[in-house]
PDB file of N, CA, C and O in Angstrom:
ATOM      1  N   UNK A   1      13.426   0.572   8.476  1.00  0.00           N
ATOM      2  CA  UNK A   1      12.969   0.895   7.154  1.00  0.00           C
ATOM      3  C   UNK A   1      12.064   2.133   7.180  1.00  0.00           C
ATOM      4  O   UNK A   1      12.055   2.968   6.275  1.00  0.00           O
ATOM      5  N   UNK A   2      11.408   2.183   8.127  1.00  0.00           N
ATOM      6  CA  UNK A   2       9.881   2.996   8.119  1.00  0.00           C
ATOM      7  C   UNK A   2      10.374   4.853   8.554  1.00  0.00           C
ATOM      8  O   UNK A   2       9.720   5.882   8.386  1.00  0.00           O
ATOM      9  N   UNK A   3      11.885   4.633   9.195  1.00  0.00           N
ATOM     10  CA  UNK A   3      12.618   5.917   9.171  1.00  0.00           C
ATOM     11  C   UNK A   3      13.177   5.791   8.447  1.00  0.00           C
ATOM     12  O   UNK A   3      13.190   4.608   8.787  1.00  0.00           O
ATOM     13  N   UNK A   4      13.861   5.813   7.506  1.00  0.00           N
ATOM     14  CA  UNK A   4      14.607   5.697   6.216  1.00  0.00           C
ATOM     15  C   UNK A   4      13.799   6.135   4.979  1.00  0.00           C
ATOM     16  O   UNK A   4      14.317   6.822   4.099  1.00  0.00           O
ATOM     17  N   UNK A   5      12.684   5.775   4.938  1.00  0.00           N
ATOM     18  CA  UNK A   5      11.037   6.271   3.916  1.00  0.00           C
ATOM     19  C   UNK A   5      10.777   7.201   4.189  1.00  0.00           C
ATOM     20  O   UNK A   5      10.627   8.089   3.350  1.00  0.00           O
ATOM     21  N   UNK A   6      10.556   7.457   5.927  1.00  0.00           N
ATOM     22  CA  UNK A   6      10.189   8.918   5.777  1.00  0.00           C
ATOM     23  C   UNK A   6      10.703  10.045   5.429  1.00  0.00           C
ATOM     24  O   UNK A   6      10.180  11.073   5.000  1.00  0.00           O
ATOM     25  N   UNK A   7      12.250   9.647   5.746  1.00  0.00           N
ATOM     26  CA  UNK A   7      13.452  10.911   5.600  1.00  0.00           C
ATOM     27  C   UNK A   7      13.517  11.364   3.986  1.00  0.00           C
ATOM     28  O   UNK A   7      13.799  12.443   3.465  1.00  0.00           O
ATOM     29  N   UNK A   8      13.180  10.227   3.493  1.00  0.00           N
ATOM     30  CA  UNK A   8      13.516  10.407   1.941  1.00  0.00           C
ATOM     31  C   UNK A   8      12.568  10.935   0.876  1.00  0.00           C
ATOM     32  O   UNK A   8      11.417  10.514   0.763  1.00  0.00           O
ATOM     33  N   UNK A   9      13.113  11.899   0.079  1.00  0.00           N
ATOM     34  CA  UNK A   9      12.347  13.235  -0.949  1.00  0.00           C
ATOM     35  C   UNK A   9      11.472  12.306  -2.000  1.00  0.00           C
ATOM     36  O   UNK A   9      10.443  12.712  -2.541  1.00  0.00           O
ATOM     37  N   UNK A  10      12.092  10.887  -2.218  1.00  0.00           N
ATOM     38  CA  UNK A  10      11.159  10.108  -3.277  1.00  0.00           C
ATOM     39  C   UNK A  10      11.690   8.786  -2.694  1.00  0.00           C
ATOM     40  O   UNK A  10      12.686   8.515  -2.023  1.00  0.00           O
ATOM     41  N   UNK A  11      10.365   7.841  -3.336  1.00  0.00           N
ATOM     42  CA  UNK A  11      10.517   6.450  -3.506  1.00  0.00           C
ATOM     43  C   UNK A  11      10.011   5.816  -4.259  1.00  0.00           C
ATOM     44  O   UNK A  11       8.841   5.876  -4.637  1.00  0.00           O
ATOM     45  N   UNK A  12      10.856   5.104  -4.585  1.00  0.00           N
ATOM     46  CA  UNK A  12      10.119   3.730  -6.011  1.00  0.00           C
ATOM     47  C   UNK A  12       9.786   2.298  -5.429  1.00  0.00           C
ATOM     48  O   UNK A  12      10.538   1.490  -4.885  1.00  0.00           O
ATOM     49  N   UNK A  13       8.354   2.220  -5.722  1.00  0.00           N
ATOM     50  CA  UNK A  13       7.630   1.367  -5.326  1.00  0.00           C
ATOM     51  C   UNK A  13       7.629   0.118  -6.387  1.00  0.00           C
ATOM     52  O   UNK A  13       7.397   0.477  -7.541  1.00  0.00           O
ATOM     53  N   UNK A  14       7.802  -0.989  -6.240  1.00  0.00           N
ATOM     54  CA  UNK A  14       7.480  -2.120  -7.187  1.00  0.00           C
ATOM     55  C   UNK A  14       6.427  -3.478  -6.511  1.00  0.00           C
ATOM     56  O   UNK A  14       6.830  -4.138  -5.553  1.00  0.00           O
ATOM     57  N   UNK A  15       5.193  -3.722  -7.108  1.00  0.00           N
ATOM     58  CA  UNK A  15       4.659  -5.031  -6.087  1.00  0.00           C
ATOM     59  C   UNK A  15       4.475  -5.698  -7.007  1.00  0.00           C
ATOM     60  O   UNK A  15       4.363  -5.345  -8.181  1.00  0.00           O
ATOM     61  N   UNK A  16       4.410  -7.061  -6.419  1.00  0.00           N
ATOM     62  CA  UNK A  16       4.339  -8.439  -7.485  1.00  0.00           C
ATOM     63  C   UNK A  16       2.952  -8.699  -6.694  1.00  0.00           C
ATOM     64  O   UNK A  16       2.738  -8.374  -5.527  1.00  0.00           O
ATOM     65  N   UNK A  17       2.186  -9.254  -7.440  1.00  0.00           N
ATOM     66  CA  UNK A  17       0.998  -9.855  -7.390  1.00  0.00           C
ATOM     67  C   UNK A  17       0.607 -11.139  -7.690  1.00  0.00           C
ATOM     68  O   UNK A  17       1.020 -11.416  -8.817  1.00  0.00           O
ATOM     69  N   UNK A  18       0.090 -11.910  -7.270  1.00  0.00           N
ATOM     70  CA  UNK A  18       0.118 -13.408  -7.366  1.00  0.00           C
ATOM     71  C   UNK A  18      -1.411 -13.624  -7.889  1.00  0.00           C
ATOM     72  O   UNK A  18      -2.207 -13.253  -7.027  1.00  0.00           O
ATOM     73  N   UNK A  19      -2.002 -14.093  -8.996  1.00  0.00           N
ATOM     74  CA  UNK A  19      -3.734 -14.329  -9.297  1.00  0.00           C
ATOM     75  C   UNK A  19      -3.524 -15.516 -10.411  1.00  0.00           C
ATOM     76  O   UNK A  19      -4.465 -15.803 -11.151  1.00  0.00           O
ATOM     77  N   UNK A  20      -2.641 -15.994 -10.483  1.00  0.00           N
ATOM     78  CA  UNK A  20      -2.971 -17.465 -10.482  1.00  0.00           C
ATOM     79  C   UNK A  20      -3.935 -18.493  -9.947  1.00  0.00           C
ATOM     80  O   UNK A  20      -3.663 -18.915  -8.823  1.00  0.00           O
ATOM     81  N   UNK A  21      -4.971 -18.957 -10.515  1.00  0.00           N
ATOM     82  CA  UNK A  21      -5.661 -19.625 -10.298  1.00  0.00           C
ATOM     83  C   UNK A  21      -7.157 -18.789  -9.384  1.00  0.00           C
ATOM     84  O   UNK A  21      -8.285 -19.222  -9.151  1.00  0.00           O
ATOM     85  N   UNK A  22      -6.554 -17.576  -9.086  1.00  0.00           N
ATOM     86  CA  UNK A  22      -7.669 -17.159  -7.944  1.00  0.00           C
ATOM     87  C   UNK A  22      -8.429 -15.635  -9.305  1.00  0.00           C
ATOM     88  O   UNK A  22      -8.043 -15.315 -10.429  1.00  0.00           O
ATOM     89  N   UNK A  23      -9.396 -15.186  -8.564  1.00  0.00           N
ATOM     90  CA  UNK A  23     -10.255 -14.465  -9.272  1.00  0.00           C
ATOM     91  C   UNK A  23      -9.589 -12.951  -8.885  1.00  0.00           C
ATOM     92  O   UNK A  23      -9.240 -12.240  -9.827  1.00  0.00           O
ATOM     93  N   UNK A  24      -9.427 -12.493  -7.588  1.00  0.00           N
ATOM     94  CA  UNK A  24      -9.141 -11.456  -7.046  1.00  0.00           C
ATOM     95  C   UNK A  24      -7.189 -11.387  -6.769  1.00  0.00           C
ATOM     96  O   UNK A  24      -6.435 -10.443  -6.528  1.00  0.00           O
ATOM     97  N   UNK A  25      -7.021 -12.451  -6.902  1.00  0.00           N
ATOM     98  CA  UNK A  25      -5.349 -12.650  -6.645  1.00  0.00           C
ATOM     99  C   UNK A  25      -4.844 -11.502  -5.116  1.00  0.00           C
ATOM    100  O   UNK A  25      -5.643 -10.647  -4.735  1.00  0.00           O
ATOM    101  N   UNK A  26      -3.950 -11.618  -4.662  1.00  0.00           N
ATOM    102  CA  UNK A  26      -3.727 -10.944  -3.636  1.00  0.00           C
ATOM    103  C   UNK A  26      -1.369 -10.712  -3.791  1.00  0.00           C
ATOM    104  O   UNK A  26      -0.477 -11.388  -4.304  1.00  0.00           O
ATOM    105  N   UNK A  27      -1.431  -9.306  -2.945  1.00  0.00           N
ATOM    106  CA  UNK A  27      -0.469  -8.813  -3.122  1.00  0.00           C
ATOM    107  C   UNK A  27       1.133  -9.584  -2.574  1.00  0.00           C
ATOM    108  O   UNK A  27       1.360  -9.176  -1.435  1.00  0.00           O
ATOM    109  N   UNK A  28       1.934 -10.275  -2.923  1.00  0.00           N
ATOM    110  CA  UNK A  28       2.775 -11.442  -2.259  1.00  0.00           C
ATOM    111  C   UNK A  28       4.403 -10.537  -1.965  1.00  0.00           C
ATOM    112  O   UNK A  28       5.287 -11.107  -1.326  1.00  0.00           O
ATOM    113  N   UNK A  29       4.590  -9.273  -2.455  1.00  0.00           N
ATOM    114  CA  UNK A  29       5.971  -9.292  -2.355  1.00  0.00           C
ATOM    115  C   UNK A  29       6.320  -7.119  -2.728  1.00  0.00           C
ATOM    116  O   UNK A  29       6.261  -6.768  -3.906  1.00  0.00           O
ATOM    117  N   UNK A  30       6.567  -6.244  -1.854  1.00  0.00           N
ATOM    118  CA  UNK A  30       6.756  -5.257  -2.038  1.00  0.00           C
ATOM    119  C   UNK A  30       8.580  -4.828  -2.194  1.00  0.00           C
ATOM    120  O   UNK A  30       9.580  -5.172  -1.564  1.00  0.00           O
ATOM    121  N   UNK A  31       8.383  -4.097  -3.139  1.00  0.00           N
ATOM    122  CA  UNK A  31       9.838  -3.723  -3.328  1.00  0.00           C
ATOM    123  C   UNK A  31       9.641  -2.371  -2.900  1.00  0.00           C
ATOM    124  O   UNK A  31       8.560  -1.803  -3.057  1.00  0.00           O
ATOM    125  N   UNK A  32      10.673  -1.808  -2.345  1.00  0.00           N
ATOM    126  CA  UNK A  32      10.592   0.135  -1.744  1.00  0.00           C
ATOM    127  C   UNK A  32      12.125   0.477  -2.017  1.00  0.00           C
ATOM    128  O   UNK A  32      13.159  -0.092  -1.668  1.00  0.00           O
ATOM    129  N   UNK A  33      11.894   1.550  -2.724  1.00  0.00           N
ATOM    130  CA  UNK A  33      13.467   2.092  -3.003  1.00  0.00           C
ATOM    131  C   UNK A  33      13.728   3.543  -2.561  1.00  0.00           C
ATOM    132  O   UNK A  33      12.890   4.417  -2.787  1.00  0.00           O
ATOM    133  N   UNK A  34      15.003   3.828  -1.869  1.00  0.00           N
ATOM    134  CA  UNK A  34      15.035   5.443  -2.020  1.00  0.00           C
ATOM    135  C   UNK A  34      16.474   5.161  -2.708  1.00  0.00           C
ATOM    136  O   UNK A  34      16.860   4.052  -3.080  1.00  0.00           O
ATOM    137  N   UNK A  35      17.401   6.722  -2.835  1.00  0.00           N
ATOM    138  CA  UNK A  35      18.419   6.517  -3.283  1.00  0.00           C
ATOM    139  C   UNK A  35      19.314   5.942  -2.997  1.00  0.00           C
ATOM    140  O   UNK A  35      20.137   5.539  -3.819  1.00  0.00           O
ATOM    141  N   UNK A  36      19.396   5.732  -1.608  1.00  0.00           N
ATOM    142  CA  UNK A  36      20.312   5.236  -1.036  1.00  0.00           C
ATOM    143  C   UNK A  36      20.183   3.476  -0.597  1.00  0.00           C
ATOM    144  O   UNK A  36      21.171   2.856  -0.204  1.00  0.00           O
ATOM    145  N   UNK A  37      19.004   2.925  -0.721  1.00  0.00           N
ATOM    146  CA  UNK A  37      18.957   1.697  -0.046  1.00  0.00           C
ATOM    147  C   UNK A  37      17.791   0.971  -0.888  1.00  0.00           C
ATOM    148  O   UNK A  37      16.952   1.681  -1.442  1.00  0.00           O
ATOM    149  N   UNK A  38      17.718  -0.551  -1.005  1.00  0.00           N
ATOM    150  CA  UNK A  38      16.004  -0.649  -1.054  1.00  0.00           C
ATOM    151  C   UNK A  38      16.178  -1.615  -0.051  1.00  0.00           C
ATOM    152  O   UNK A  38      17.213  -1.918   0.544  1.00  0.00           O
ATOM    153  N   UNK A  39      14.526  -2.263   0.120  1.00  0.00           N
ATOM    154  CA  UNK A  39      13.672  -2.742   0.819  1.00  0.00           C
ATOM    155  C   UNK A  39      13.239  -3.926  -0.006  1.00  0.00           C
ATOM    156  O   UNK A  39      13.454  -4.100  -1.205  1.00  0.00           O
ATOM    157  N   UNK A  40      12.774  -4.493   0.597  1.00  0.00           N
ATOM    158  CA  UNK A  40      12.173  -5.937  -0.124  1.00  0.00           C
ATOM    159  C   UNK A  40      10.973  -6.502   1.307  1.00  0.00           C
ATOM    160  O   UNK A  40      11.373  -6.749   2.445  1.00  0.00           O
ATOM    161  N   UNK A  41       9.608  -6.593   0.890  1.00  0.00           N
ATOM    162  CA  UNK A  41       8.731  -6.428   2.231  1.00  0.00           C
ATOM    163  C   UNK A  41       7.967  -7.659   1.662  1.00  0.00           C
ATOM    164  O   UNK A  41       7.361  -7.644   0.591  1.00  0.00           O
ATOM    165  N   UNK A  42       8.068  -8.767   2.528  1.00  0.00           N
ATOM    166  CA  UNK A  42       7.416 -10.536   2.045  1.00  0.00           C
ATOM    167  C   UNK A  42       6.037  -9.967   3.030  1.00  0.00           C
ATOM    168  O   UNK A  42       6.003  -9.629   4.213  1.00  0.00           O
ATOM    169  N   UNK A  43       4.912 -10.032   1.937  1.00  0.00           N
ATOM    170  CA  UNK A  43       3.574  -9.380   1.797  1.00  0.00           C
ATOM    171  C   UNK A  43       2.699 -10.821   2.213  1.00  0.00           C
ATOM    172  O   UNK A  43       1.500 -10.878   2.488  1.00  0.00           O
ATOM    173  N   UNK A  44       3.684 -11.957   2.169  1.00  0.00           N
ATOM    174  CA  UNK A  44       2.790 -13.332   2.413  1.00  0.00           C
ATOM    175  C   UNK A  44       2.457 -13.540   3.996  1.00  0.00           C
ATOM    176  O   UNK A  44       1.397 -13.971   4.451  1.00  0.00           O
ATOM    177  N   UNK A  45       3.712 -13.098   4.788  1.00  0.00           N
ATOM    178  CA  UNK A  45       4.286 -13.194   6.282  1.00  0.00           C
ATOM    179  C   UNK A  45       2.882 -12.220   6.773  1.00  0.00           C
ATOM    180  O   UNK A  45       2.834 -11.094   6.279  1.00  0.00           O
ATOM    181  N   UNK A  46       1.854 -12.599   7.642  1.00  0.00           N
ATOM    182  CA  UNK A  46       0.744 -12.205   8.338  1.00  0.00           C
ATOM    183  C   UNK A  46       1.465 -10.940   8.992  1.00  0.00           C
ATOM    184  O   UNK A  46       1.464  -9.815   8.493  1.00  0.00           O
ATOM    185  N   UNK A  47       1.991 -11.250  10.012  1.00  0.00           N
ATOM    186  CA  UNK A  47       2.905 -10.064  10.908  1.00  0.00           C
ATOM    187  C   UNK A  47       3.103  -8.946  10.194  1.00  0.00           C
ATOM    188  O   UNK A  47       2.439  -7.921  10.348  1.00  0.00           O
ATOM    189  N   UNK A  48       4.399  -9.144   9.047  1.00  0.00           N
ATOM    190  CA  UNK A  48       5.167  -8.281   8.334  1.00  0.00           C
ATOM    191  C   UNK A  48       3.485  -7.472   7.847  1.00  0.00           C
ATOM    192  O   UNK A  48       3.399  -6.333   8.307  1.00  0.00           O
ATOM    193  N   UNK A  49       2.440  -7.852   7.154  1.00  0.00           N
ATOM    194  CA  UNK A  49       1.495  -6.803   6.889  1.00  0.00           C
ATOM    195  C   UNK A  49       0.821  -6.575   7.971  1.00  0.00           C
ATOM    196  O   UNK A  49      -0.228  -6.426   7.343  1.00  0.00           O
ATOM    197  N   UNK A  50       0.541  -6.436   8.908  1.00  0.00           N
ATOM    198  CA  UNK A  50       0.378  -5.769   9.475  1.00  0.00           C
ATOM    199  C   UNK A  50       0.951  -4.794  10.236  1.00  0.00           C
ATOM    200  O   UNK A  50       0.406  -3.764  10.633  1.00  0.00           O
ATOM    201  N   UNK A  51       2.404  -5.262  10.482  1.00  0.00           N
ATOM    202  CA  UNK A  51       3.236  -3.842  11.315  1.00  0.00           C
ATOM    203  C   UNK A  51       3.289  -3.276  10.347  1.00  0.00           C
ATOM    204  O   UNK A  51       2.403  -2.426  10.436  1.00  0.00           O
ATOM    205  N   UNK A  52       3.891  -3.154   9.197  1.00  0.00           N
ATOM    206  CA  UNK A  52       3.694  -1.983   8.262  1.00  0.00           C
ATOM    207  C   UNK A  52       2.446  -1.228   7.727  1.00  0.00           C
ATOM    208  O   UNK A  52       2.280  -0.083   7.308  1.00  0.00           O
ATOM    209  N   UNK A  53       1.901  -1.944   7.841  1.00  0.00           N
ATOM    210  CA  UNK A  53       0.109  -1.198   7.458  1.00  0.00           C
ATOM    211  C   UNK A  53      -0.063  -0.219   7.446  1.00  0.00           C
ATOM    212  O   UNK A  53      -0.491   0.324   6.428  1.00  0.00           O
ATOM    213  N   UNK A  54       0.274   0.685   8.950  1.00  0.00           N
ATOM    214  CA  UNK A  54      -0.171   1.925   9.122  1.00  0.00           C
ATOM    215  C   UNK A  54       1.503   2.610   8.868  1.00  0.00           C
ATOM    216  O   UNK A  54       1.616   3.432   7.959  1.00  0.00           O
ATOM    217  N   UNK A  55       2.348   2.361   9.424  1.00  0.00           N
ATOM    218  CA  UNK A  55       3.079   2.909   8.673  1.00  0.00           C
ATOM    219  C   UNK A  55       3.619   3.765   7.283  1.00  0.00           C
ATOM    220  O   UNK A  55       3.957   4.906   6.969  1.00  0.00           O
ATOM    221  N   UNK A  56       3.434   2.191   6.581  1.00  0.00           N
ATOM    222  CA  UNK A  56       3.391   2.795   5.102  1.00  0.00           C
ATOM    223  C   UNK A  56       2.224   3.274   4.761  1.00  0.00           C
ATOM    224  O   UNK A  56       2.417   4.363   4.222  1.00  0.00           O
ATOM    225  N   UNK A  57       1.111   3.016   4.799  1.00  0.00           N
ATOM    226  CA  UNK A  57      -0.136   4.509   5.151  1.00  0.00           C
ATOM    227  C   UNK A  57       0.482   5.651   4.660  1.00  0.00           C
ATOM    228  O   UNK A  57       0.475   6.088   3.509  1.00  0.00           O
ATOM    229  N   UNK A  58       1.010   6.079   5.645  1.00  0.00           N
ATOM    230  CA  UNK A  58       1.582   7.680   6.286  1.00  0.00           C
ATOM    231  C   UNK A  58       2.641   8.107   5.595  1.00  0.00           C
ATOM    232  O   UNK A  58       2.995   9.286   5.584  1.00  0.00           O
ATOM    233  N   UNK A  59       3.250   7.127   4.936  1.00  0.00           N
ATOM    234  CA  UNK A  59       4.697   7.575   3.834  1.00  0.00           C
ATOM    235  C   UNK A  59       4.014   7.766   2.237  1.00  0.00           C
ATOM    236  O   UNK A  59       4.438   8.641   1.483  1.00  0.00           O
ATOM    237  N   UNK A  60       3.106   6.995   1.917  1.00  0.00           N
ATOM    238  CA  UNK A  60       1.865   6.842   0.599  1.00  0.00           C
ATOM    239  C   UNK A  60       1.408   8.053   0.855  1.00  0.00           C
ATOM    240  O   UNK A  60       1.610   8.839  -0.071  1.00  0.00           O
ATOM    241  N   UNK A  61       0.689   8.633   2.074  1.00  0.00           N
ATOM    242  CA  UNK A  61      -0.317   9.716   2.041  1.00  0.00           C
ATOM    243  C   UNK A  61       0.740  10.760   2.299  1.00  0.00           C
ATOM    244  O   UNK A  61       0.221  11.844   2.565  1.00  0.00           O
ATOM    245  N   UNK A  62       2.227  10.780   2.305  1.00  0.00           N
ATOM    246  CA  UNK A  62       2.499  12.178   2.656  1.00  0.00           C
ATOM    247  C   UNK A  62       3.019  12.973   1.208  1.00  0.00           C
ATOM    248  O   UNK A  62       3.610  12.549   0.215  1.00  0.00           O
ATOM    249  N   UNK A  63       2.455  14.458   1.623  1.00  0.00           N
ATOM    250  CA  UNK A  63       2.443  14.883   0.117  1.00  0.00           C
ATOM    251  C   UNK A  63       4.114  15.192  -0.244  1.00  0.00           C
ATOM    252  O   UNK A  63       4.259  15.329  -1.459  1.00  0.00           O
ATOM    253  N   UNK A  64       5.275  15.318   0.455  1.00  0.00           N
ATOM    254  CA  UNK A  64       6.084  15.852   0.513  1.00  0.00           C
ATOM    255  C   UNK A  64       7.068  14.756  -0.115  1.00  0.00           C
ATOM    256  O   UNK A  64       8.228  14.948  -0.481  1.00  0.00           O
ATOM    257  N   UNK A  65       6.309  13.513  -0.155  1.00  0.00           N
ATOM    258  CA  UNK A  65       7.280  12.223  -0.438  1.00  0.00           C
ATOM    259  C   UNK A  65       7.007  12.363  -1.938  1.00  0.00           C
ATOM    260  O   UNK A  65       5.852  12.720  -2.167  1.00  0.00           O
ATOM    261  N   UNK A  66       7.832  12.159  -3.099  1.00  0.00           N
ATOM    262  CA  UNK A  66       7.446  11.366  -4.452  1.00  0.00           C
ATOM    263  C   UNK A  66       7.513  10.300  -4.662  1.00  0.00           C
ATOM    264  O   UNK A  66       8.613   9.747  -4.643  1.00  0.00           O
ATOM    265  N   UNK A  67       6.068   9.436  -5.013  1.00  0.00           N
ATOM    266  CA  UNK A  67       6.275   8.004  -5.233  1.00  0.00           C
ATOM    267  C   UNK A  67       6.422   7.731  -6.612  1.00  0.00           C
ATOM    268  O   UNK A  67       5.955   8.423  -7.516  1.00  0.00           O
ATOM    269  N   UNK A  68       6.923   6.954  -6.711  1.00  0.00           N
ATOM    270  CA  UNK A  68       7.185   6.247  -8.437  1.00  0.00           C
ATOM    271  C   UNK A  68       7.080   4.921  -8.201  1.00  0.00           C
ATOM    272  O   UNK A  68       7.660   4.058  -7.543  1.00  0.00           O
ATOM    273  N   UNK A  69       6.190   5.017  -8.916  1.00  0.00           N
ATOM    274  CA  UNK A  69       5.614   3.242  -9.245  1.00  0.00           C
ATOM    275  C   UNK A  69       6.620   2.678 -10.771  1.00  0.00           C
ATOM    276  O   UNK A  69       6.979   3.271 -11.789  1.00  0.00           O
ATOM    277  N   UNK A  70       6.832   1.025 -10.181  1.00  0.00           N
ATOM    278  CA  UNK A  70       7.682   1.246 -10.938  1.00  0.00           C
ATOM    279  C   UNK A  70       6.691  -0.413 -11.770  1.00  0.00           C
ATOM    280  O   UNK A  70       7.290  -1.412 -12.167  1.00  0.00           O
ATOM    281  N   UNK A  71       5.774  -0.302 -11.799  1.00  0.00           N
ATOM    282  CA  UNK A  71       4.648  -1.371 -11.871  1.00  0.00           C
ATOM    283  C   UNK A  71       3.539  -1.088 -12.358  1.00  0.00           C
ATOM    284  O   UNK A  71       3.031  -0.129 -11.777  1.00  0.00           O
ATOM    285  N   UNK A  72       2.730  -1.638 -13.450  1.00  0.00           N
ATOM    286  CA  UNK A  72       1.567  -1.709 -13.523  1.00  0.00           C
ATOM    287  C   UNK A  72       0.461  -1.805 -12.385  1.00  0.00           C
ATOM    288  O   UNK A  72      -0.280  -2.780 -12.262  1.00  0.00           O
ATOM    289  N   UNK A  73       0.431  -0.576 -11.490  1.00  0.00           N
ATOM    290  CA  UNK A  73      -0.572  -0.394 -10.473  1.00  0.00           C
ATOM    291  C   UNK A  73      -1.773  -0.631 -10.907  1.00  0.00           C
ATOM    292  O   UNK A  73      -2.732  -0.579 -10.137  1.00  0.00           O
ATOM    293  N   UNK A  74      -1.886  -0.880 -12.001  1.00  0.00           N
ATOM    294  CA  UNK A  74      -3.967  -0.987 -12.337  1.00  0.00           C
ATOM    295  C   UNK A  74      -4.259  -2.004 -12.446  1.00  0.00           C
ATOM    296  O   UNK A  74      -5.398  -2.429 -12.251  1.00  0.00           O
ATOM    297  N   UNK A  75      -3.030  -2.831 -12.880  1.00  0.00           N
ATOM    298  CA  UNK A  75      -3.477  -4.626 -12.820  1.00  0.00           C
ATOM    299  C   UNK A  75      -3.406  -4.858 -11.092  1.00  0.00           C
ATOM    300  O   UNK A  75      -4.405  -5.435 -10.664  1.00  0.00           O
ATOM    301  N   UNK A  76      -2.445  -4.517 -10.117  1.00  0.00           N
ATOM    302  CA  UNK A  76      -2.256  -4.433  -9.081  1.00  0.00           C
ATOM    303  C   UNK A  76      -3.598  -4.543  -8.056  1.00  0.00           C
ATOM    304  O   UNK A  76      -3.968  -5.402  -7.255  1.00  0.00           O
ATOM    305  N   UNK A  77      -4.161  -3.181  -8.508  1.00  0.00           N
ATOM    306  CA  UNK A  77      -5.081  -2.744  -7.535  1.00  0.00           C
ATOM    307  C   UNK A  77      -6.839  -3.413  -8.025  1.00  0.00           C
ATOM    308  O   UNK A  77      -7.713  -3.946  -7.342  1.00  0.00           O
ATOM    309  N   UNK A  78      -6.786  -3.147  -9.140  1.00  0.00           N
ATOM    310  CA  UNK A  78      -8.046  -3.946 -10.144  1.00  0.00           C
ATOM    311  C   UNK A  78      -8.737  -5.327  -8.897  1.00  0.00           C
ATOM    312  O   UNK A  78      -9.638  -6.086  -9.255  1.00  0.00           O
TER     313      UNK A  78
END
């Protein structure tokens, strides 16, 4: 996945968020799209966030990528 993101000119990002019952709620489920493929990244699985962590880091911070959110990021991040 994490070569496939980088190669690609844009990506559309979608995250589901879970705050049911909790105050701060936390992030449960990432969607990643380029043109050619998507991704689906289970945000619950301990492992799965952390090998991607720094990864996707570096695909978020690169200026050359376009991200498109395809989500209310402010309820997200709030």
């Amino acid at each position: 996945m994490a070569t496939k993101l980088k190669a690609a000119k844009e990506i559309a990002v979608d995250l589901e968020h879970h705050s049911y019952r909790t105050y701060r709620g936390f992030l449960c489920l990432m969607q990643i799209s380029t043109r050619e493929e998507d991704f689906i990244v289970d945000l619950l699985v301990p492992s799965v966030r952390d090998s991607i962590r720094n990864t996707l880091g570096e695909i978020f911070a690169d200026p050359e990528i376009v991200k498109v959110s395809l989500h209310n990021s402010k309820v997200v991040l709030n």
